[in-house]
PDB file of N, CA, C and O in Angstrom:
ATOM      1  N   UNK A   1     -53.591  -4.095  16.885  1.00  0.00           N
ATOM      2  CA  UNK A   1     -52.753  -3.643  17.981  1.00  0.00           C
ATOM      3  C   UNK A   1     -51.619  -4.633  18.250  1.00  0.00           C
ATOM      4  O   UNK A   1     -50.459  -4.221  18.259  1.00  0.00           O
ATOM      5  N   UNK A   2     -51.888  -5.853  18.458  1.00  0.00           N
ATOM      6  CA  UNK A   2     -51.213  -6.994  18.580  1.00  0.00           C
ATOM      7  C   UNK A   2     -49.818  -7.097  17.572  1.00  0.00           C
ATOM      8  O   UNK A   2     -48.722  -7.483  17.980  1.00  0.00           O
ATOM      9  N   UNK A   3     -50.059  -6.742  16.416  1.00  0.00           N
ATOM     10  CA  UNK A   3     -49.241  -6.593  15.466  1.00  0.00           C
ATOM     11  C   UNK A   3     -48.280  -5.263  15.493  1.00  0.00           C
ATOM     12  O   UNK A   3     -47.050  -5.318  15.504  1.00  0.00           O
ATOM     13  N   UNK A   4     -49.140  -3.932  15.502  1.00  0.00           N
ATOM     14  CA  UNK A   4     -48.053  -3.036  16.155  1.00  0.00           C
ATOM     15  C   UNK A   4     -46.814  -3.262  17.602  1.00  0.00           C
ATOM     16  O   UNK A   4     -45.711  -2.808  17.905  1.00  0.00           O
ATOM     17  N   UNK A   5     -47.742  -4.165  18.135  1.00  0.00           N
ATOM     18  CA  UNK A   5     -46.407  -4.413  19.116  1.00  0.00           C
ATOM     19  C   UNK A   5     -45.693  -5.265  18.645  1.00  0.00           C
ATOM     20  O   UNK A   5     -44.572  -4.966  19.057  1.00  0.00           O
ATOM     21  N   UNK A   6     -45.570  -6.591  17.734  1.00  0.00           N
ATOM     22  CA  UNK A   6     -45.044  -7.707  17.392  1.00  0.00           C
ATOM     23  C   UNK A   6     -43.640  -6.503  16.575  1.00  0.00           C
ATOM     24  O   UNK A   6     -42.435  -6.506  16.824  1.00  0.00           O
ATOM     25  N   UNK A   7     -44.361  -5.664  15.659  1.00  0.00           N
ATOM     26  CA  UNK A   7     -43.265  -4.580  14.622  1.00  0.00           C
ATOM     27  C   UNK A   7     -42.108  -3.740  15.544  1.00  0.00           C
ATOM     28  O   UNK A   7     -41.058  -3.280  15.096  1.00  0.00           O
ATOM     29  N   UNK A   8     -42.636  -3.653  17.117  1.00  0.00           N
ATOM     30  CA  UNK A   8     -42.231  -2.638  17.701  1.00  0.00           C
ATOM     31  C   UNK A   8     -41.149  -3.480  18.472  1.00  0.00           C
ATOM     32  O   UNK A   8     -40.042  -3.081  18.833  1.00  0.00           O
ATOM     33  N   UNK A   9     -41.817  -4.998  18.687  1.00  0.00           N
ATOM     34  CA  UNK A   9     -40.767  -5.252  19.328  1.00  0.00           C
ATOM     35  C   UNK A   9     -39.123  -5.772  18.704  1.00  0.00           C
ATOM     36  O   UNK A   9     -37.947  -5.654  19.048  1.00  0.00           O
ATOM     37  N   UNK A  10     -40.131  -6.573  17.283  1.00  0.00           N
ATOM     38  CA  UNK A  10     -38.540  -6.941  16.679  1.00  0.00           C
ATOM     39  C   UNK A  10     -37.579  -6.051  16.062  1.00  0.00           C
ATOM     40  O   UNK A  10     -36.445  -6.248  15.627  1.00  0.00           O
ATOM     41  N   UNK A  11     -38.408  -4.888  16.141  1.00  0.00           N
ATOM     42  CA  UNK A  11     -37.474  -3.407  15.396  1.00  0.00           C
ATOM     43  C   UNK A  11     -36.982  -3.627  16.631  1.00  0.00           C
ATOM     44  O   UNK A  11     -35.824  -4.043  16.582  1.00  0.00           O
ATOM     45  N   UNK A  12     -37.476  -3.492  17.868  1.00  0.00           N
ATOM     46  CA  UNK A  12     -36.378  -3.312  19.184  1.00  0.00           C
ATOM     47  C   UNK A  12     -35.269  -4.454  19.290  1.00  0.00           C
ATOM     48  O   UNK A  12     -34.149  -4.223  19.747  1.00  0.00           O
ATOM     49  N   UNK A  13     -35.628  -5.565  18.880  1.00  0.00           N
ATOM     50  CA  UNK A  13     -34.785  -6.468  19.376  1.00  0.00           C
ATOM     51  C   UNK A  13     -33.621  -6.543  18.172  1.00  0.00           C
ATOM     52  O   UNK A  13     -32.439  -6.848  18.328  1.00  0.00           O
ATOM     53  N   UNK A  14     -34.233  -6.211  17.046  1.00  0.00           N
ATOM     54  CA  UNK A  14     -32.939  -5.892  15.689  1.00  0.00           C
ATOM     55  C   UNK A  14     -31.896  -4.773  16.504  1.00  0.00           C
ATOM     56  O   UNK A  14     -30.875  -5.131  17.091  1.00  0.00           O
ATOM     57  N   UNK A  15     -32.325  -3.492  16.422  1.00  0.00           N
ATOM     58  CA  UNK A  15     -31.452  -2.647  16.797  1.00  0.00           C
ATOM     59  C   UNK A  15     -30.798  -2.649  18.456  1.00  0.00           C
ATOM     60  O   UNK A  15     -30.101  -1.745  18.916  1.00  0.00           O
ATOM     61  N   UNK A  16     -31.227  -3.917  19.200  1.00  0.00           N
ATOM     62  CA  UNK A  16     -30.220  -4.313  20.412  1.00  0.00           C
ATOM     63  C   UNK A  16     -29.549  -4.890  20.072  1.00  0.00           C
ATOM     64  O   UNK A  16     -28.413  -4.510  20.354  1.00  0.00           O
ATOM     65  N   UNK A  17     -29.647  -6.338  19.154  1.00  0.00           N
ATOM     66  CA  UNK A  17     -28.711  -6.802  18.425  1.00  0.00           C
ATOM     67  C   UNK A  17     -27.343  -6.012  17.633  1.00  0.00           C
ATOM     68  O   UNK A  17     -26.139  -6.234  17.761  1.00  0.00           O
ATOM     69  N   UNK A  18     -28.083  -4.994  16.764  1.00  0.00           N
ATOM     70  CA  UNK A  18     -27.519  -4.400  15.965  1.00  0.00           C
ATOM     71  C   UNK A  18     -26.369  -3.864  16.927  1.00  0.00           C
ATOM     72  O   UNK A  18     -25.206  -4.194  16.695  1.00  0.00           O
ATOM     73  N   UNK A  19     -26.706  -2.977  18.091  1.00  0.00           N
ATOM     74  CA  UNK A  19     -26.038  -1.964  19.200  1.00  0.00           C
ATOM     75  C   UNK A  19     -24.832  -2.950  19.407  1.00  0.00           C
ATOM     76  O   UNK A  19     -23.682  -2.559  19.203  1.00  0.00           O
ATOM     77  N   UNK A  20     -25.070  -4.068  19.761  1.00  0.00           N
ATOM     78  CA  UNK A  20     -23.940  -5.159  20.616  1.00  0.00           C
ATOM     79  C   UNK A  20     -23.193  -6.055  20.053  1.00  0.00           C
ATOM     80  O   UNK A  20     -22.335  -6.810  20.511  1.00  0.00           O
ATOM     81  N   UNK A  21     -23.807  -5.814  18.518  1.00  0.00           N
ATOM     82  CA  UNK A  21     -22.240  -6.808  17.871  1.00  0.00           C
ATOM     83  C   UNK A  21     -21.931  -5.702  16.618  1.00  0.00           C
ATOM     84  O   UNK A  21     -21.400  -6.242  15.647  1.00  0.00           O
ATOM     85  N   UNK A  22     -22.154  -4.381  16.493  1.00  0.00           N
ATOM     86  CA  UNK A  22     -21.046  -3.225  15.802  1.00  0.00           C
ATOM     87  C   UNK A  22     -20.133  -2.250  16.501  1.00  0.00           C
ATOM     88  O   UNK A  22     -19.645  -1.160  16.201  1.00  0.00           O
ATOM     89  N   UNK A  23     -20.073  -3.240  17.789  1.00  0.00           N
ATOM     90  CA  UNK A  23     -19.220  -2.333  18.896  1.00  0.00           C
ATOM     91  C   UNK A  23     -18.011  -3.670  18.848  1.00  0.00           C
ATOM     92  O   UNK A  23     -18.202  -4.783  19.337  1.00  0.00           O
ATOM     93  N   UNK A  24     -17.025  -3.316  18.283  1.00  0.00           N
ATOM     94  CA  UNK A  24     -15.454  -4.008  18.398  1.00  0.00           C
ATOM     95  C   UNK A  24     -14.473  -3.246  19.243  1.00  0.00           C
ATOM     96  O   UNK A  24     -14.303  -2.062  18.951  1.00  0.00           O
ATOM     97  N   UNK A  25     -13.939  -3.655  20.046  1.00  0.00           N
ATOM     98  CA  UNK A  25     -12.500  -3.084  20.769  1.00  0.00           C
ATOM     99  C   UNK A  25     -11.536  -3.142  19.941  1.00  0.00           C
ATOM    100  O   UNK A  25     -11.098  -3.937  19.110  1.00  0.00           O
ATOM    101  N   UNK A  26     -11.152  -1.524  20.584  1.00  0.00           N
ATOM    102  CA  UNK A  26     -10.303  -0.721  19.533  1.00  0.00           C
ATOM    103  C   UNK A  26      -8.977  -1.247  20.207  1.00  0.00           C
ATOM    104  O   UNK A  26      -8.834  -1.486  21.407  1.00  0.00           O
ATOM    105  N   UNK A  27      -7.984  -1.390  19.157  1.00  0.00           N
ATOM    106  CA  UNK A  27      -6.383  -2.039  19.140  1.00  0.00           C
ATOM    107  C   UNK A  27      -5.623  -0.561  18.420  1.00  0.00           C
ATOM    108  O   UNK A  27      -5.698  -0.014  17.320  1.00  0.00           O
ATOM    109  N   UNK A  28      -4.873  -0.288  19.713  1.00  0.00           N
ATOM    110  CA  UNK A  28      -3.315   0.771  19.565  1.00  0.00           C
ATOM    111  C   UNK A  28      -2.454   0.318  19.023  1.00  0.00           C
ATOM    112  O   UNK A  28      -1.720   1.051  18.360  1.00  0.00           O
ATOM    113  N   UNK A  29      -2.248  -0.910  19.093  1.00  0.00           N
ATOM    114  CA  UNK A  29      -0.817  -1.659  19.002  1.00  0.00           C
ATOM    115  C   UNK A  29      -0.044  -1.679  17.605  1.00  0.00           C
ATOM    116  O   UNK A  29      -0.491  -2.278  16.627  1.00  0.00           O
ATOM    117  N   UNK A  30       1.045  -1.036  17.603  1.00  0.00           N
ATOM    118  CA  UNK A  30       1.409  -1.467  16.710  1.00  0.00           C
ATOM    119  C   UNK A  30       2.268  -2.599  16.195  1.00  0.00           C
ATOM    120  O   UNK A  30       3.249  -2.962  16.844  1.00  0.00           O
ATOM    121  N   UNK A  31       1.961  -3.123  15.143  1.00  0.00           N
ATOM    122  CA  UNK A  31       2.498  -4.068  14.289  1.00  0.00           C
ATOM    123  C   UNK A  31       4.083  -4.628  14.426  1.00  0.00           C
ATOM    124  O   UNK A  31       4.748  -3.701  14.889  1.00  0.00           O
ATOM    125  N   UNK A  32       4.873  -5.739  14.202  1.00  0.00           N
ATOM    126  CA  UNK A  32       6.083  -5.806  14.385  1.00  0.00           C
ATOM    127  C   UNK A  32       6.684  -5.295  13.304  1.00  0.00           C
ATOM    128  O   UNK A  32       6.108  -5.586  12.255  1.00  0.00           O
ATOM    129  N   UNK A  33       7.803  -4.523  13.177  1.00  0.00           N
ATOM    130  CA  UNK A  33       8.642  -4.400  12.323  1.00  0.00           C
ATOM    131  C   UNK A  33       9.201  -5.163  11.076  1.00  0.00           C
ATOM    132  O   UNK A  33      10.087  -6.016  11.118  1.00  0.00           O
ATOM    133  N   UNK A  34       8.331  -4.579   9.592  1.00  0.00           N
ATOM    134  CA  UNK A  34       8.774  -5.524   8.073  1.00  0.00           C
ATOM    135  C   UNK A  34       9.707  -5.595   7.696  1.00  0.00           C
ATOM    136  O   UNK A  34      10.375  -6.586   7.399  1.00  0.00           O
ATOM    137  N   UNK A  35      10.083  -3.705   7.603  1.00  0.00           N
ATOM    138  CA  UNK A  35      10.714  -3.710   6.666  1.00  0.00           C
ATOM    139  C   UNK A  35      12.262  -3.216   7.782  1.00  0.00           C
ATOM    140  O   UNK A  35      12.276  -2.660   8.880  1.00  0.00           O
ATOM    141  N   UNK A  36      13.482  -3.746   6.851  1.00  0.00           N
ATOM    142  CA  UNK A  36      14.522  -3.180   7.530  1.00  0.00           C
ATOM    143  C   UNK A  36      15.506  -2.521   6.863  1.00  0.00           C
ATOM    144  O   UNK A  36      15.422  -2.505   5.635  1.00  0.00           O
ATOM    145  N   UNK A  37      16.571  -1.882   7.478  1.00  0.00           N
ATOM    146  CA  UNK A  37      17.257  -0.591   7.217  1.00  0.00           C
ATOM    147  C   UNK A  37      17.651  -0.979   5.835  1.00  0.00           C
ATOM    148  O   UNK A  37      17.578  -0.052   5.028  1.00  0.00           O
ATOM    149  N   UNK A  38      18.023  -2.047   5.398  1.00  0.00           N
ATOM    150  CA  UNK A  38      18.396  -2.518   4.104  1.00  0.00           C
ATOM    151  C   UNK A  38      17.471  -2.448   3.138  1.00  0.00           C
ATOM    152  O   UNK A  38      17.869  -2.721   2.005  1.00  0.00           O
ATOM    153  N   UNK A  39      16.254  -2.134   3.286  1.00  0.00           N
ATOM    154  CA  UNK A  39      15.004  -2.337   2.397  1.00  0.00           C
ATOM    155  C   UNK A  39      14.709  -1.135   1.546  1.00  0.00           C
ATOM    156  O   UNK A  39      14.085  -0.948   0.502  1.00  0.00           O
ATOM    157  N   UNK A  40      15.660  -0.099   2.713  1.00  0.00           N
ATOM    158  CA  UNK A  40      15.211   1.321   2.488  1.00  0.00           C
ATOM    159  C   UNK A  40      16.152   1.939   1.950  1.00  0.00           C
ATOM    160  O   UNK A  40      16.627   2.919   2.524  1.00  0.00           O
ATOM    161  N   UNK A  41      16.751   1.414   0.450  1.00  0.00           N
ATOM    162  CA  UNK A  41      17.290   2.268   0.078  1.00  0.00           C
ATOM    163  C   UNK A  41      16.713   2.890  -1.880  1.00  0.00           C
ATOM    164  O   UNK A  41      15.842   2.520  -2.667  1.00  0.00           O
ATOM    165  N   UNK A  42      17.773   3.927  -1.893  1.00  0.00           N
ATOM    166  CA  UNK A  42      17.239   3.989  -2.998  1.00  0.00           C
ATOM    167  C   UNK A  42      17.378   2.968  -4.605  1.00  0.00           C
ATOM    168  O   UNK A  42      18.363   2.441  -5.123  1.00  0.00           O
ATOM    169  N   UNK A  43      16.189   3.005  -4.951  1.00  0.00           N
ATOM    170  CA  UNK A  43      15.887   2.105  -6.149  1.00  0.00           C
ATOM    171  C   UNK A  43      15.057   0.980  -5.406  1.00  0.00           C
ATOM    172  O   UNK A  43      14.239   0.261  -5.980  1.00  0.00           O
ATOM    173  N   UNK A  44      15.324   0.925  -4.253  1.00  0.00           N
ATOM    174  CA  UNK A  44      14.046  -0.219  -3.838  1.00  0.00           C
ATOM    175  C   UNK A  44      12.900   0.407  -3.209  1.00  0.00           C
ATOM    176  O   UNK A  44      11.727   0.080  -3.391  1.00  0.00           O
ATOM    177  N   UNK A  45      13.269   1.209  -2.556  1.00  0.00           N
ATOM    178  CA  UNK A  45      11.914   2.076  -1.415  1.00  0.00           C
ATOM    179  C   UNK A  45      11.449   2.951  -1.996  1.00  0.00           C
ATOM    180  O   UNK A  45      10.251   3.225  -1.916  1.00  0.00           O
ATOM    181  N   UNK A  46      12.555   3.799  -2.947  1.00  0.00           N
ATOM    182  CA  UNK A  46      12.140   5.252  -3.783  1.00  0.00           C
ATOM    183  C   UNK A  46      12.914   5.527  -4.537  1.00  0.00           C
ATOM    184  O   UNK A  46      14.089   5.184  -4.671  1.00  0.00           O
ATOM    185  N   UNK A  47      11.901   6.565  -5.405  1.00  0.00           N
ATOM    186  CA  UNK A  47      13.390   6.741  -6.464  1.00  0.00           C
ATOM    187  C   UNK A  47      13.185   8.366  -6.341  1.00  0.00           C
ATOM    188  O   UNK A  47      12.157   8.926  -5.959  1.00  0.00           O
ATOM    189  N   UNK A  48      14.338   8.952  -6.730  1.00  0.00           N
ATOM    190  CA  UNK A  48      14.398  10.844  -6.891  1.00  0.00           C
ATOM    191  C   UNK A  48      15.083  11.440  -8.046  1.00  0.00           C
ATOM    192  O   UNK A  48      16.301  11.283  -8.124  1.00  0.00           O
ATOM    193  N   UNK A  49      14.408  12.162  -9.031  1.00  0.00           N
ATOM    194  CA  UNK A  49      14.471  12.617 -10.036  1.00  0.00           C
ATOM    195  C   UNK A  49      13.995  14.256 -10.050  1.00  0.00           C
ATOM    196  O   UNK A  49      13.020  14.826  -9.561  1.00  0.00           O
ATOM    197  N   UNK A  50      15.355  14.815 -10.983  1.00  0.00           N
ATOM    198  CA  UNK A  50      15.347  16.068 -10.857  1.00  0.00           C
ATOM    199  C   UNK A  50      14.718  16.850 -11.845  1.00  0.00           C
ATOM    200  O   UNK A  50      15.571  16.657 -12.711  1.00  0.00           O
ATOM    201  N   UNK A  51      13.951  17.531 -12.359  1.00  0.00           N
ATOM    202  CA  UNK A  51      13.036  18.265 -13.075  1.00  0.00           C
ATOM    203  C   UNK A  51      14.682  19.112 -13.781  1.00  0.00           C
ATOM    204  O   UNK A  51      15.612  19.705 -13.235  1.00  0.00           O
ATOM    205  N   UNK A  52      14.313  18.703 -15.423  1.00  0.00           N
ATOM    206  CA  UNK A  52      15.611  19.005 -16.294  1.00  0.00           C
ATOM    207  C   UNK A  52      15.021  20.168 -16.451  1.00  0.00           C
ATOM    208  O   UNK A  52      15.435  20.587 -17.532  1.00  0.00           O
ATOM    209  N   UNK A  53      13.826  21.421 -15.708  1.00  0.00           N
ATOM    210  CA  UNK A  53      13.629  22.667 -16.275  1.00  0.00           C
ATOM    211  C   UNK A  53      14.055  23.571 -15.672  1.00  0.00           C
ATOM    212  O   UNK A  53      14.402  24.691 -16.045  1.00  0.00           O
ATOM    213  N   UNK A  54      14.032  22.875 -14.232  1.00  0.00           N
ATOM    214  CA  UNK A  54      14.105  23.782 -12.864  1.00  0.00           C
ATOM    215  C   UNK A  54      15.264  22.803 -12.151  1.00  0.00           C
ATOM    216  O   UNK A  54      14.932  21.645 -11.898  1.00  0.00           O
ATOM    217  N   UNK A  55      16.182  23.108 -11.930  1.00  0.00           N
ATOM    218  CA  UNK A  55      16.799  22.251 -10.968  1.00  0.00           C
ATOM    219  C   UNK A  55      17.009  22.577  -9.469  1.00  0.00           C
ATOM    220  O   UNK A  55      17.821  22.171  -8.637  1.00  0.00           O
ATOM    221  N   UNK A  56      15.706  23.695  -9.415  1.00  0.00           N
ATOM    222  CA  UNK A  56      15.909  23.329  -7.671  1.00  0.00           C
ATOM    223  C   UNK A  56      14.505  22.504  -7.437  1.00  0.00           C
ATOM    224  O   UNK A  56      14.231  22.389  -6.242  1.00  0.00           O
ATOM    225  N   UNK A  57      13.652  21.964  -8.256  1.00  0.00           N
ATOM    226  CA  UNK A  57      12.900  20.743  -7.980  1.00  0.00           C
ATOM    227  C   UNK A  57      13.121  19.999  -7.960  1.00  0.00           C
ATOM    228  O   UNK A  57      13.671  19.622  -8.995  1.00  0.00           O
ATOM    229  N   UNK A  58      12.952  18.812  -6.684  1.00  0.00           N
ATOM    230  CA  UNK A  58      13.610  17.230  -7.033  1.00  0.00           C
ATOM    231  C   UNK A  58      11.705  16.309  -6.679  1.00  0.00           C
ATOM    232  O   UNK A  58      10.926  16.478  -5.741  1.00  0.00           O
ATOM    233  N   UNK A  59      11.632  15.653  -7.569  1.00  0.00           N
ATOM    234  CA  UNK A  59      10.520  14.699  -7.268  1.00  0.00           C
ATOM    235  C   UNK A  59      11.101  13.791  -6.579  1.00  0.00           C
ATOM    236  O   UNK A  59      12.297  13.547  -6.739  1.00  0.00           O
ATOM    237  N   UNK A  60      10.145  12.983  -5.477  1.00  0.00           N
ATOM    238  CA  UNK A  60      10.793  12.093  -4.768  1.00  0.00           C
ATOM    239  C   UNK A  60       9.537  10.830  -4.720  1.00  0.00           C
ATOM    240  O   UNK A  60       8.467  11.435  -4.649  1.00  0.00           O
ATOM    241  N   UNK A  61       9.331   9.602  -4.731  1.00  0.00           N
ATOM    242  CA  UNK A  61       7.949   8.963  -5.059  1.00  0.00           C
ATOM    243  C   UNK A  61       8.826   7.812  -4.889  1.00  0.00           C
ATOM    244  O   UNK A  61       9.899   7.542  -5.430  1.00  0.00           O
ATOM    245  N   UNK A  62       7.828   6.920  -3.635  1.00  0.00           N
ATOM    246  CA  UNK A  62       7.542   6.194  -3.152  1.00  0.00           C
ATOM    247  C   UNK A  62       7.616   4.802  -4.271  1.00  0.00           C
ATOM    248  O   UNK A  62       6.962   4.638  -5.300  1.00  0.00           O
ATOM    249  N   UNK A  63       8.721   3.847  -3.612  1.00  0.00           N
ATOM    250  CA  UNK A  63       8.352   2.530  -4.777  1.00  0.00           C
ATOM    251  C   UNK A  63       7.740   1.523  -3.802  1.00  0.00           C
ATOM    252  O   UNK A  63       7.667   0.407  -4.315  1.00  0.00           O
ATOM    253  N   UNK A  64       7.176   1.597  -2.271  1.00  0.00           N
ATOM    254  CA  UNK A  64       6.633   1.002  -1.762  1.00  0.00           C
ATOM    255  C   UNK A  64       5.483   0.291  -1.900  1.00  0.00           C
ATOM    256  O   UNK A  64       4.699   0.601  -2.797  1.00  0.00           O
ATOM    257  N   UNK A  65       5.225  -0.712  -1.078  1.00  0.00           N
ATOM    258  CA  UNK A  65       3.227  -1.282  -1.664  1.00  0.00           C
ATOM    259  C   UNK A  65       2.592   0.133  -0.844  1.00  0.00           C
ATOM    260  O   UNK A  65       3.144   0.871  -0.028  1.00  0.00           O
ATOM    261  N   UNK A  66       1.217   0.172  -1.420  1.00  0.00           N
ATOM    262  CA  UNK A  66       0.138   1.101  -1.152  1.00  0.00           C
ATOM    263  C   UNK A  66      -0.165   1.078   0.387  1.00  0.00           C
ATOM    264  O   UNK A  66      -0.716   2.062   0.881  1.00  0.00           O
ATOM    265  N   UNK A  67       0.335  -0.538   1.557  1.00  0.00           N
ATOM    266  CA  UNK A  67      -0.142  -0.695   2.601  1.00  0.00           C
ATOM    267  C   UNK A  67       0.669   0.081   3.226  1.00  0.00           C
ATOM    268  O   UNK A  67       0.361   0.320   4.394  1.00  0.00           O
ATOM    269  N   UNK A  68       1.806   0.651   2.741  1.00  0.00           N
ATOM    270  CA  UNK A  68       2.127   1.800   3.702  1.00  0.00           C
ATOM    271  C   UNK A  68       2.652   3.043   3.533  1.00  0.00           C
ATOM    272  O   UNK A  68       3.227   3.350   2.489  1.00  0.00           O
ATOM    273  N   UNK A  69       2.536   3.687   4.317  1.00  0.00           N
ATOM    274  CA  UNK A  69       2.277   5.688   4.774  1.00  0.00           C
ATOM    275  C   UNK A  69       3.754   6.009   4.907  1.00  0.00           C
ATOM    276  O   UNK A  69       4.587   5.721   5.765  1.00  0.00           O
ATOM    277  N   UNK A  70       3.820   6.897   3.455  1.00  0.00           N
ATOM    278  CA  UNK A  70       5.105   7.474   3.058  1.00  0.00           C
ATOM    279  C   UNK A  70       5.078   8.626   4.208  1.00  0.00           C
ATOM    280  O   UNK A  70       4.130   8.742   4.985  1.00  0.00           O
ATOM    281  N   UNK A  71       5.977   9.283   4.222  1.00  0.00           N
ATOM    282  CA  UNK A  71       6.641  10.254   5.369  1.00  0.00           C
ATOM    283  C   UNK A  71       7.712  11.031   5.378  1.00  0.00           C
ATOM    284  O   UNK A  71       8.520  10.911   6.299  1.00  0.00           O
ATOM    285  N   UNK A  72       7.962  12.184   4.118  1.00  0.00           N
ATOM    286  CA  UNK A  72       9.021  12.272   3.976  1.00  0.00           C
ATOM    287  C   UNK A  72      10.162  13.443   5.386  1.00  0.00           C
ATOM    288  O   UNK A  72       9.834  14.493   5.938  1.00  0.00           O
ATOM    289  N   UNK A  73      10.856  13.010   5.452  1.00  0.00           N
ATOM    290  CA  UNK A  73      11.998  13.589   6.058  1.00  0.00           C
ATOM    291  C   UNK A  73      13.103  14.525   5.582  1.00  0.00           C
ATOM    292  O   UNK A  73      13.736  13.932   4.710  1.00  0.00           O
ATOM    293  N   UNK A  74      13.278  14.962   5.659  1.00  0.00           N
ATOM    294  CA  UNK A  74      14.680  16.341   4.560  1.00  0.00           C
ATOM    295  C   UNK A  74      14.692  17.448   5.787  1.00  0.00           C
ATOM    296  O   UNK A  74      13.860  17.796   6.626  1.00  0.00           O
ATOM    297  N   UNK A  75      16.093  17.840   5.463  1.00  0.00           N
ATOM    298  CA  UNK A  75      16.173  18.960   5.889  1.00  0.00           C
ATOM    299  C   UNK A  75      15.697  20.429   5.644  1.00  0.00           C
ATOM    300  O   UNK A  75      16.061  21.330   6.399  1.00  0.00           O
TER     301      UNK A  75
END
């Protein structure tokens, strides 16, 4: 019996532990500004190439690092 409680309690005291340090405060904030208007042009940020089969396709692809979230814009 003694031992079922010894199991019962450190399973309890693991998963209080566990509860109170996998809880982190969440951050909105965003980041300061990297990159600037000069960064973003073409041949450095992206490049756009027109499909020689179809020319109302234009590919457009990202020459950015992977850490950030392309977004394209067009009319």
């Amino acid at each position: 019996m003694k031992k079922l409680i010894s199991k019962l309690y450190i399973a309890w005291l693991i998963i209080t532990v566990g509860l109170f340090s996998a809880c982190t405060p969440d951050s909105f904030e965003l980041e300061g500004k990297d990159v600037t208007v000069d960064d973003l042009v073409e041949g450095i940020a992206f490049s756009i190439t027109h499909d020689s089969e179809n020319p109302n396709i234009v590919y457009l692809k990202s020459l950015m690092p992977s850490s950030y979230q392309v977004c394209w814009q067009h009319p």
